[in-house]
C-alpha positions as CSV (number, residue, x, y, z in Angstrom):
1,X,100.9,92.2,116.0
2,X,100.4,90.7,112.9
3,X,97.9,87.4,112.5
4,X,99.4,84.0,111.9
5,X,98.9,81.5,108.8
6,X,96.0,79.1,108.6
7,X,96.9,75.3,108.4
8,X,97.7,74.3,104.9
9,X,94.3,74.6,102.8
10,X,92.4,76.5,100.3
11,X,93.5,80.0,101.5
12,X,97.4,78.7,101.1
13,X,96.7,77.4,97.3
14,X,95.6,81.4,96.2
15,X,98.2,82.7,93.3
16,X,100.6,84.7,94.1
17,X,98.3,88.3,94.0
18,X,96.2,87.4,96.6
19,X,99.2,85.7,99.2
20,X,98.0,88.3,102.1
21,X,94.6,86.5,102.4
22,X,96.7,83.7,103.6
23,X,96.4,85.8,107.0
24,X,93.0,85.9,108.4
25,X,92.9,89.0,110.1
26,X,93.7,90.8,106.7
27,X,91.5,88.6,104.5
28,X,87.8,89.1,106.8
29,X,89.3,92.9,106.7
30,X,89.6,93.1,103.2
31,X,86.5,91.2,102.3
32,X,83.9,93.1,104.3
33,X,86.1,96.3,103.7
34,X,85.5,95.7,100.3
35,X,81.3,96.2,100.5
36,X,82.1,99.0,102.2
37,X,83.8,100.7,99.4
38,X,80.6,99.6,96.9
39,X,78.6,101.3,99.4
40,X,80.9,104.5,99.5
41,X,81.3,104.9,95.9
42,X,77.4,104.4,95.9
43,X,77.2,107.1,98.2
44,X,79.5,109.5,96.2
45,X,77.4,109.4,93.5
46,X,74.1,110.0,95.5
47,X,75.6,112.7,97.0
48,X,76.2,114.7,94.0
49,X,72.8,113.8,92.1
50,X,71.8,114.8,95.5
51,X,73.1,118.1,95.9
52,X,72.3,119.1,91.9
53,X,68.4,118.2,92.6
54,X,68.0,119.9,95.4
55,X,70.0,123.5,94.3
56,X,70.2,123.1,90.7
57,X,74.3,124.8,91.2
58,X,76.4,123.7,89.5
59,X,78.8,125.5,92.1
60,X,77.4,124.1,94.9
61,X,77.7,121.0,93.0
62,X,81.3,121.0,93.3
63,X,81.6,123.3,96.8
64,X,80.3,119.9,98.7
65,X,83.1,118.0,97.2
66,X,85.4,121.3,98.4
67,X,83.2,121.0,102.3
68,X,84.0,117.2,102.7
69,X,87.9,117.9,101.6
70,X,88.8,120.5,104.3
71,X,89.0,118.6,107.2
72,X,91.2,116.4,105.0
73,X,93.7,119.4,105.0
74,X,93.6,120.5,108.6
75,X,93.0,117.8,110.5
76,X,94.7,114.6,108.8
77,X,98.0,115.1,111.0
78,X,96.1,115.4,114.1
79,X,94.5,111.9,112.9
80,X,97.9,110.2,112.4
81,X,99.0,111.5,115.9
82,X,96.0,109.9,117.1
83,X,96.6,107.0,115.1
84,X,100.2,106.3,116.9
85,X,98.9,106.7,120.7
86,X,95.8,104.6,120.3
87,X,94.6,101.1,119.5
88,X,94.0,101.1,116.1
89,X,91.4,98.5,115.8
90,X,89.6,100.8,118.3
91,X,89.7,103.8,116.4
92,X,88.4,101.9,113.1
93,X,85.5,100.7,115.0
94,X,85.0,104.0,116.4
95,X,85.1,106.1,113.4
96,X,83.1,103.0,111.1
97,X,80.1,103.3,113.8
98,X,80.4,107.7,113.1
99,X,80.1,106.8,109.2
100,X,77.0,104.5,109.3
101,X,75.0,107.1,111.6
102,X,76.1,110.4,109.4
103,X,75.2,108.0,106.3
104,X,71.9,106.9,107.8
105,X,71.3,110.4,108.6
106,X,71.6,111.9,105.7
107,X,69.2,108.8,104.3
108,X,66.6,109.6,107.0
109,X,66.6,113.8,106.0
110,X,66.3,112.9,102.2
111,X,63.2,110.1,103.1
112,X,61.6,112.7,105.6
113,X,62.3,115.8,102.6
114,X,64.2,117.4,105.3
115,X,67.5,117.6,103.4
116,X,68.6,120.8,101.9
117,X,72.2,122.0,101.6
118,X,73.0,123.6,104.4
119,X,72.1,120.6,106.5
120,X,74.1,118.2,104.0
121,X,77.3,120.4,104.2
122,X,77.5,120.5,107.5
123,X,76.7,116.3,107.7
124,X,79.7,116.0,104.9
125,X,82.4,118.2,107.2
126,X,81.3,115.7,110.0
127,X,81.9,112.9,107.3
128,X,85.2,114.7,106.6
129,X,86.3,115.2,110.1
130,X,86.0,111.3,111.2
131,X,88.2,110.6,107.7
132,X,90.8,112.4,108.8
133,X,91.1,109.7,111.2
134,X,90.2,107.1,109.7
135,X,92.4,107.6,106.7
136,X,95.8,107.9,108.3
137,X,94.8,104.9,110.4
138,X,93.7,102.6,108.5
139,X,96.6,103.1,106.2
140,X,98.8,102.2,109.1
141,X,96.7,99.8,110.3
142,X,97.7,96.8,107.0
143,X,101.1,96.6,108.6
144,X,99.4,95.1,111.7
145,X,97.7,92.7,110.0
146,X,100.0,90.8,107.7
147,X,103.6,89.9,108.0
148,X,106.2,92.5,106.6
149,X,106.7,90.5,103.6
150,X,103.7,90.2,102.7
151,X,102.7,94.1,102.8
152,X,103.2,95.1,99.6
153,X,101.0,92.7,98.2
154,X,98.1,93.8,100.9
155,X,98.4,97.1,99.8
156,X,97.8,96.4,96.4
157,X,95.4,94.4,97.7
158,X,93.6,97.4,98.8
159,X,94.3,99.2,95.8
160,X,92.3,96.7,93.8
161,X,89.1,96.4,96.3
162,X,88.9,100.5,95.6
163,X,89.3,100.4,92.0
164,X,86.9,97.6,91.8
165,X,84.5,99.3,93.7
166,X,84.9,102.2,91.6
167,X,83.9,100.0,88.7
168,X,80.9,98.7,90.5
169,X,79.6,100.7,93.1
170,X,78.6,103.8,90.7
171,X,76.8,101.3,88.0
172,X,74.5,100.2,91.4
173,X,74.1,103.2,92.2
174,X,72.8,104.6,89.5
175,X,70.0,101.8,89.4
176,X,69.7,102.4,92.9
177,X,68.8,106.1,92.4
178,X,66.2,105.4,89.3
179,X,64.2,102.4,91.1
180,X,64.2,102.9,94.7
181,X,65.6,106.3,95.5
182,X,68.2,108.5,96.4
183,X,68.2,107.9,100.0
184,X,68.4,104.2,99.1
185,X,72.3,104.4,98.7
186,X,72.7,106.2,102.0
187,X,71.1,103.4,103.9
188,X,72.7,100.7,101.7
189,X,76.1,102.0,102.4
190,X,75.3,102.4,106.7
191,X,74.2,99.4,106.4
192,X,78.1,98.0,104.9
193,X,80.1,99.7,107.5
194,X,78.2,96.8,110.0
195,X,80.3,93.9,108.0
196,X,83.4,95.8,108.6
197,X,82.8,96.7,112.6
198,X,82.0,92.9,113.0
199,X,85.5,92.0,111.0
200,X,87.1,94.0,113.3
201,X,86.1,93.1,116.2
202,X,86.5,89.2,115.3
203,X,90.4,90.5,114.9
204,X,92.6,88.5,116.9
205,X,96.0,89.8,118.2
206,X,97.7,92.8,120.2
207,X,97.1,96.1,118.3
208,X,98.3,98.4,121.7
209,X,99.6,102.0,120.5
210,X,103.5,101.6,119.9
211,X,104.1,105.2,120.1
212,X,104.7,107.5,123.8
213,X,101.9,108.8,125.3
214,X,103.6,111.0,127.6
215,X,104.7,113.8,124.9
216,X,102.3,117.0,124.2
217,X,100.4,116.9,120.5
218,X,102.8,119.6,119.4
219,X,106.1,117.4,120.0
220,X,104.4,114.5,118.3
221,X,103.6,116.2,115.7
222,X,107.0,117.9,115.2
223,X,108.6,114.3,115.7
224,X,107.1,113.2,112.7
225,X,107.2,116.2,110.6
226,X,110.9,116.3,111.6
227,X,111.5,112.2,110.7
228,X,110.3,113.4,106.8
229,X,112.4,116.2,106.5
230,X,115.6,114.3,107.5
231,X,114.5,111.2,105.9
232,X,115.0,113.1,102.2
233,X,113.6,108.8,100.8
234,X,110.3,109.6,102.4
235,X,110.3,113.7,101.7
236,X,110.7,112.9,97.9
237,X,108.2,109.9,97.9
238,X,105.5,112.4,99.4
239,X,106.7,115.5,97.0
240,X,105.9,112.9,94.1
241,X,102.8,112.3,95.4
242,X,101.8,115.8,96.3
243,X,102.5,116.8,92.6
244,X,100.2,113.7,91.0
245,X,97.7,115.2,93.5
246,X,97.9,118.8,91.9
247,X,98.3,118.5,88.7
248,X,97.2,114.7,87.3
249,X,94.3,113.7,89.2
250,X,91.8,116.7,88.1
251,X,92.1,115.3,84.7
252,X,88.8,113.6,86.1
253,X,87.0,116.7,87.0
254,X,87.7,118.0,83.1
255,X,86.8,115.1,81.8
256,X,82.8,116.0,81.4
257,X,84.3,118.4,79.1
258,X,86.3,116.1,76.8
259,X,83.1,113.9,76.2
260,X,80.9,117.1,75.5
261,X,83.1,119.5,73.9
262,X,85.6,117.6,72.2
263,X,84.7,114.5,71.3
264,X,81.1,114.8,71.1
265,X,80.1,111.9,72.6
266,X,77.7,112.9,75.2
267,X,76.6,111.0,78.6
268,X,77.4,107.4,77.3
269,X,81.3,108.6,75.6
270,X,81.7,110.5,79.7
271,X,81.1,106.6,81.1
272,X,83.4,105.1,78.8
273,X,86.4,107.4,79.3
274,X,85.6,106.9,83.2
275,X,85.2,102.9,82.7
276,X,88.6,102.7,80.6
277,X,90.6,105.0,83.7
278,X,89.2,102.4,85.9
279,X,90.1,99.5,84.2
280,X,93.6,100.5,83.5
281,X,93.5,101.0,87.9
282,X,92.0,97.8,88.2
283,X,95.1,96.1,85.8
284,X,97.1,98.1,87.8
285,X,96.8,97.2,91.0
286,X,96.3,93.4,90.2
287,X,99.8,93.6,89.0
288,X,101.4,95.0,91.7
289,X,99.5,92.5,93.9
290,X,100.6,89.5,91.6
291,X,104.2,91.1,91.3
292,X,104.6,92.2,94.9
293,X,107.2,91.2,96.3
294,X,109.4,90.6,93.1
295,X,109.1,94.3,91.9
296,X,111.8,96.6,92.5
297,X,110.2,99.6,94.3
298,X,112.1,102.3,93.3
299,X,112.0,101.1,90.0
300,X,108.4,101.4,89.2
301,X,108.2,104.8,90.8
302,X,110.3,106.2,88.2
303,X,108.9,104.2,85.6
304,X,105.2,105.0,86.6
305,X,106.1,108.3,87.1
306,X,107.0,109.3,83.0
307,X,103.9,106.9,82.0
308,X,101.8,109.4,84.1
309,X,102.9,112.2,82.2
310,X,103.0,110.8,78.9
311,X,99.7,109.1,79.3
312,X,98.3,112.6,80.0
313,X,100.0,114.5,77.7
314,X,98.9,112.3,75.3
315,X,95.2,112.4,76.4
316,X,95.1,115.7,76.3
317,X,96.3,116.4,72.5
318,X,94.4,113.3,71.3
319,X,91.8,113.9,69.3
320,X,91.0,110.3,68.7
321,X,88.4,108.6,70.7
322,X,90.0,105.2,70.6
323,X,93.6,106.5,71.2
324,X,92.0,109.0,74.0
325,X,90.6,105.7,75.4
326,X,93.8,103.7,75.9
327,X,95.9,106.8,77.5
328,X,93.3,106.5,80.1
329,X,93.7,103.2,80.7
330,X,97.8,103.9,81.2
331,X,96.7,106.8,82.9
332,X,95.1,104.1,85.4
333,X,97.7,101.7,85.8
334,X,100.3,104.4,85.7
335,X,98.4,105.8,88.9
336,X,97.7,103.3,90.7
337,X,101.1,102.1,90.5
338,X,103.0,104.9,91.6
339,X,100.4,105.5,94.3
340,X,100.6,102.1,95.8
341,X,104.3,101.8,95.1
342,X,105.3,104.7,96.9
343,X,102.8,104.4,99.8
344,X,104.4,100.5,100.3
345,X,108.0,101.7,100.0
346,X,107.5,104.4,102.7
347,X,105.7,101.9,105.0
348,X,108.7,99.8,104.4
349,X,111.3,102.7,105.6
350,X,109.3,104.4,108.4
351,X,109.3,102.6,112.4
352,X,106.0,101.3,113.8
353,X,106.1,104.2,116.6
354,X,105.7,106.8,113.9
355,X,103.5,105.1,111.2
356,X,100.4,107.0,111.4
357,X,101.7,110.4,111.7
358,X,104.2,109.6,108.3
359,X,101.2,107.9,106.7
360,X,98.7,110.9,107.8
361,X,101.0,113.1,105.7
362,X,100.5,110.7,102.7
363,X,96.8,110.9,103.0
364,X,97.2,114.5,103.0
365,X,99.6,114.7,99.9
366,X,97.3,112.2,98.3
367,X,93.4,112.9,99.2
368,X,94.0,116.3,100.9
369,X,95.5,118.1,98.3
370,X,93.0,117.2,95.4
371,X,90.5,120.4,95.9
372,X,93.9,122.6,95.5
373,X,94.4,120.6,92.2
374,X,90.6,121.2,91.1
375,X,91.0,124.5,92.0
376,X,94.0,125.1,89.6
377,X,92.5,123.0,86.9
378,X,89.6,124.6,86.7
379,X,91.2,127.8,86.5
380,X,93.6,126.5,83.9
381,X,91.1,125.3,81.8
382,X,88.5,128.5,82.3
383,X,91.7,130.4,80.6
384,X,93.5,128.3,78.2
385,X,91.1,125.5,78.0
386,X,91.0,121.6,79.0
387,X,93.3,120.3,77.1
388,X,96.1,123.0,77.9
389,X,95.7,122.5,81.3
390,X,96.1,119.1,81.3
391,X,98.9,119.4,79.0
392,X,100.8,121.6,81.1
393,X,100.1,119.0,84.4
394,X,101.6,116.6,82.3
395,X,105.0,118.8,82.5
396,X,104.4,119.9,86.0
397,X,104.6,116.9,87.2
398,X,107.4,115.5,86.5
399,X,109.6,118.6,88.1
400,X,110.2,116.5,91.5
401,X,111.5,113.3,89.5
402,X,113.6,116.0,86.9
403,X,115.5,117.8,90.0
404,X,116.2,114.5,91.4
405,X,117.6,113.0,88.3
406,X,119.4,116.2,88.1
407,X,120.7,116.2,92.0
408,X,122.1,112.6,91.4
409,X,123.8,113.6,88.4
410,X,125.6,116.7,90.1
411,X,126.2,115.6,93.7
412,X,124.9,111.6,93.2
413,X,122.3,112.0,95.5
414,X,120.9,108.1,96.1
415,X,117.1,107.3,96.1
């Protein structure tokens, strides 16, 4: 049940990219839900100074990252099944109290020098496991708290907290790590998941499970699996996203090597590439926010779609620092837009009684798939080198969008 408007006032006057914070169930969600993502991106960067200080592995390095991704892959449609039976606001506060205790954990072993990898691994599964609920959930959850008008723009609300706190988060924590201490950015980031627990319990209105509890896990599951398959709107949407998964979004992973290797620019050229991706997401999503609403859908999934690959095709045969800078900043918007594009139009096409287990298999197209793509980038670029692999990515992903234009021209099959 979504929240109703305040009386006429300062949260009515916002501009146009901020209209969801009119409700105030979404905005004291989206504010404390945003300190929580500073506090997560702190603790993705702790975690892999972490994990190279204590084993020196540069596999190891990278095999957490593989660890906390798994769970993502095996367990995210059991998460949106549990996601439709259940109260949702329940299961955020639930899995919100599991992430401050395995983030104060971790914070307590590295104080106490009681960390080591094997501990950390197993910590990050846990981490990974409670995601795959939390993910799918809390995806779903937006529609609850804002009126179905208004549901773009809160995604792209959300959009713009993350890349924000992309921005921020990693420059704190890097302070963070050189003053105080590594375990610092653990605490600091159990310590952000209180704001969001008391925000969600402050929720007012009826978040009750709209799906049937009285059908086995294995016919829920197959319900929703079978909804994508004959819905061929939502198949596509998720094929699109499966492919910018696999064969765009390592282009971060590679990028160490395009600041060393290539344009030999060292630690300080590495943050700038990263700071220019992120500032094209952060235009990005402010435009869909500020546009949502007036942008036709369908529209900027295609358009986004060839920026993607053009932007990264470009990127990778530039040799041009400055030029290499802006098709990272397309690359940004061009991401982010498709990303929150596709995830509003399939929240606009799907019933509530199946929401998290359609948006469970977004996570998993999105987030769950991403070790596969490091996996074949890496491999790609161990054989034929960086910019060939992101070159041919560039291609590759544009063969779901090329079959459709080709399927519409043949048998003018609709999107």
């Amino acid at each position: 049940m979504t929240s109703s408007h305040e009386k006429p006032g300062f949260w009515n006057r916002l501009p146009k990219a901020f209209e969801s914070l009119k409700y105030p169930n979404y905005r004291n969600f989206w504010f404390n839900e945003g300190i929580s993502l500073i506090g997560l991106w702190m603790q993705m960067i702790a975690q892999g100074w972490l994990v190279y200080e204590i084993t020196g592995s540069k596999f190891l390095l990278g095999m957490i990252n593989t660890i906390a991704g798994l769970p993502v892959i095996f367990f995210t449609p059991i998460g949106g099944i549990i996601a439709d039976r259940y109260n949702k606001k329940d299961l955020l506060i639930l899995t919100q109290i599991v992430f401050a205790a395995l983030s104060f954990l971790i914070g307590f072993l590295v104080y106490t020098g009681g960390v080591n990898f094997t501990n950390l691994a197993v910590i990050v599964f846990l981490i990974g496991i409670a995601n795959s609920i939390d993910s799918p959930t809390r995806q779903s959850f937006v529609a609850e708290l804002v009126g179905p008008r208004s549901l773009g723009n809160a995604i792209a609300l959300n959009s713009l907290a993350f890349n924000t706190a992309r921005m921020i988060g990693p420059a704190i924590a890097g302070y963070i790590i050189g003053i105080v201490g590594i375990e610092s950015c653990y605490f600091i980031n159990a310590a952000t998941f209180l704001g969001v627990i008391i925000a969600l319990l402050l929720l007012k209105g009826d978040f009750s499970p709209k799906a049937k509890k009285d059908t086995s896990a294995r016919a829920a599951f197959i319900e929703g699996l079978k909804y994508i398959l004959e819905d061929k709107k939502v198949l596509f949407s998720l094929c699109l996203v499966a492919f910018t998964s696999i064969f765009v979004m390592p282009y971060a992973i590679l990028m160490p090597v395009f600041a060393k290797d290539i344009f030999h620019a060292g630690a300080q050229g590495l943050g700038t590439l990263m700071a220019f991706s992120g500032f094209g997401a952060l235009t990005g999503a402010f435009m869909l926010a500020h546009f949502s609403g007036r942008i036709d859908l369908k529209k900027t999934i295609f358009i986004s779609t060839f920026t993607i690959a053009a932007a990264l095709l470009m990127f990778s045969v530039s040799r041009i620092f400055f030029v290499s800078l802006l098709a990272l900043a397309v690359l940004g918007w061009s991401i982010v837009s498709q990303a929150a594009s596709i995830n509003t139009y399939i929240q606009n096409e799907v019933p509530n009684s199946l929401r998290g287990r359609i948006m469970s298999f977004y996570v998993l197209s999105f987030m769950g798939l991403m070790p596969v793509g490091s996996f074949q980038a890496g491999l790609m670029a161990h054989y034929f080198g960086a910019s060939a692999a992101l070159a041919l990515g560039a291609f590759v992903s544009l063969v779901p969008m090329s079959l459709l234009l080709i399927f519409q021209a043949v048998k003018k099959v609709k999107y």
